[in-house]
N, C-alpha and C positions, 0 to 999 in steps of 0.2 A: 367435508374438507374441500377445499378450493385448490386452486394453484397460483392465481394473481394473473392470470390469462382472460384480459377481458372477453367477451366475446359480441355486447354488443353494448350503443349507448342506451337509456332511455330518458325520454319524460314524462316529468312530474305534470301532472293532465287534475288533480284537486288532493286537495289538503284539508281534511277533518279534523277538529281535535273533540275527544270524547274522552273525558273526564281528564285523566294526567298522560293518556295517550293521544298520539299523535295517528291518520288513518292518512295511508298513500295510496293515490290508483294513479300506475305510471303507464304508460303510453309509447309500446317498442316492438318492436318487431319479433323478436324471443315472446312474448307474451302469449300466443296464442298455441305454444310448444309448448306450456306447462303445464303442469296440474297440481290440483289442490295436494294442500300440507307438502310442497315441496321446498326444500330449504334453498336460495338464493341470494347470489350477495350483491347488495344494493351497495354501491360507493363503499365495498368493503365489511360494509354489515349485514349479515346472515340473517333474512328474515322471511318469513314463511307464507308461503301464495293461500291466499285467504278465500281469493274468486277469481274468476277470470271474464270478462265482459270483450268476445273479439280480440281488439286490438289493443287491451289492457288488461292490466291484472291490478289488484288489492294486498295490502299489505299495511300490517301494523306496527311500531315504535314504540314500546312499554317505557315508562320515565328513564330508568336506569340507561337504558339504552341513549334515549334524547340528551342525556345528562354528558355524555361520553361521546359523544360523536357530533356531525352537524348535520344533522337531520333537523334539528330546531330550525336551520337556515334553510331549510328548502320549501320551491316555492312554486305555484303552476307556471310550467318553463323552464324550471330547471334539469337541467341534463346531468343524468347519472351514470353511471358506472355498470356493468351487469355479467353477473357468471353463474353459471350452474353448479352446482356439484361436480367435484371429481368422479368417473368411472370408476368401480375397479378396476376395469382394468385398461383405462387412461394413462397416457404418459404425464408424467411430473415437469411441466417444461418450463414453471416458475419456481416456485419453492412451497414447503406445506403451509397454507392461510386457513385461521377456521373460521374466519369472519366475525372474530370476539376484536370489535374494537380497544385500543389500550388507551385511546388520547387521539389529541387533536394537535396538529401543527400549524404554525401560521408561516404562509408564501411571504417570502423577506424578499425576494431576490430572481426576477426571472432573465437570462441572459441566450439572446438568439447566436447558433456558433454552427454557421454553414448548415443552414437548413434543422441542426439539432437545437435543443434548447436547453439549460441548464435552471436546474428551483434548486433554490436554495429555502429549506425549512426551518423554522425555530421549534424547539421542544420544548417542556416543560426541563429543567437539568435533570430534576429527579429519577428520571429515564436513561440517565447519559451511556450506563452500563450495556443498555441495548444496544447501540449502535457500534459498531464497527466499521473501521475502513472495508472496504468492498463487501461487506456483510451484506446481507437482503434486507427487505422491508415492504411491506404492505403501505401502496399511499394511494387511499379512495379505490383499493380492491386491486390498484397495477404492481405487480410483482415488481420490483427497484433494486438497482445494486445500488448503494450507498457511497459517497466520498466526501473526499473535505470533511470528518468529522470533527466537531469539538464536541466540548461539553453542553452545549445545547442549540446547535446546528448539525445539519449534515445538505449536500447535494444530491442530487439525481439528475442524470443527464436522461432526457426525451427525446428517441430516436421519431424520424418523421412520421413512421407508418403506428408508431403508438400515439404519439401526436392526433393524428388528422383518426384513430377508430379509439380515442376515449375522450372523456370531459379534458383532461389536463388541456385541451386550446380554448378552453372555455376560464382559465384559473388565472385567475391578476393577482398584483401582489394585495395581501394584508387578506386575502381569502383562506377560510380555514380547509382544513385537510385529515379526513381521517386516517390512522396511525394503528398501523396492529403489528410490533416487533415479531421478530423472528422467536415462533412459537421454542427451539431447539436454547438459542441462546438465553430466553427467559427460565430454563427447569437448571440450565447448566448452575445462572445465578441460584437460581432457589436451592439451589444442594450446595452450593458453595457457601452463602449465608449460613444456611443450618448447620454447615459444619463448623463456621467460625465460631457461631454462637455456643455451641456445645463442646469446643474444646476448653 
């Protein structure tokens, strides 16, 4: 489990593809802090230190994974996103992330507002039920309070010091963005469904 608490950026240093998977060796200063089969979330997605080489680590993208996220777009130089594992006994200081992408959202909308900056996302609709006004959301692994929702937008305002220690100053508009909804809000649906369906 995660929290959406970045901790550091990294990059992407080469790009294998081997057979329908995709093989990352990123380039960061955490890297040399891990160890093997440790779970980490890269730009949000949870995926397992395979080697460690120094000042890098290895990490692999199984299709399913590539299919759901943009990890297809990445590329030597590109700057990700990076978190460890929650402690147990860690404070909770974003919201609970497990690093299971849900989707991808496209940057419509970037607006600078006294040093903050506001993105504006598009969603698939099919998703709309997730989002809530000031609800949370995972975007590229940063823990986000949500606004301005519609049916397939929502906002996030970027405060400076999340700004300048993750990718989000690296995102232009028509950039994709990985999407993992609020784990809590999605069981609520899924029991609510079941229940319509069965009355």
């Amino acid at each position: 489990m995660f929290t959406g608490i970045i901790e550091q950026t990294g990059k992407i240093h080469i790009v294998e593809k081997t057979a329908g998977n995709l093989v990352f060796w990123v380039e960061s200063l955490l890297s040399n802090e891990l160890r093997i089969d440790q779970s980490v979330s890269h730009n949000g997605v949870c995926l397992t230190i395979e080697e460690i080489k120094g000042s890098m680590h290895r990490v692999t993208a199984i299709d399913e994974t590539i299919k759901k996220t943009n990890l297809g777009n990445w590329q030597p130089g590109t700057v990700i996103n990076l978190e460890r594992c929650m402690p147990v006994n860690g404070r909770l200081d974003g919201h609970i992330v497990q690093g299971h992408v849900d989707s991808v959202g496209t940057c419509t909308s970037i607006i600078e507002k006294n040093g903050s900056r506001e993105y504006t996302i598009k969603i698939d609709p099919s998703f709309a039920a997730f989002i809530i006004e000031k609800g949370s959301i995972s975007l590229n692994g940063i823990s986000l309070t949500i606004f301005n929702v519609s049916n397939d937008s929502f906002t996030v305002a970027i405060i400076p010091y999340t700004y300048m220690h993750t990718n989000m100053q690296a995102i232009k508009k028509a950039d994709k963005l990985n999407i993992e909804f609020d784990i809590i809000g999605k069981y609520v649906y899924r029991i609510s469904s079941l229940k319509e369906k069965n009355s």
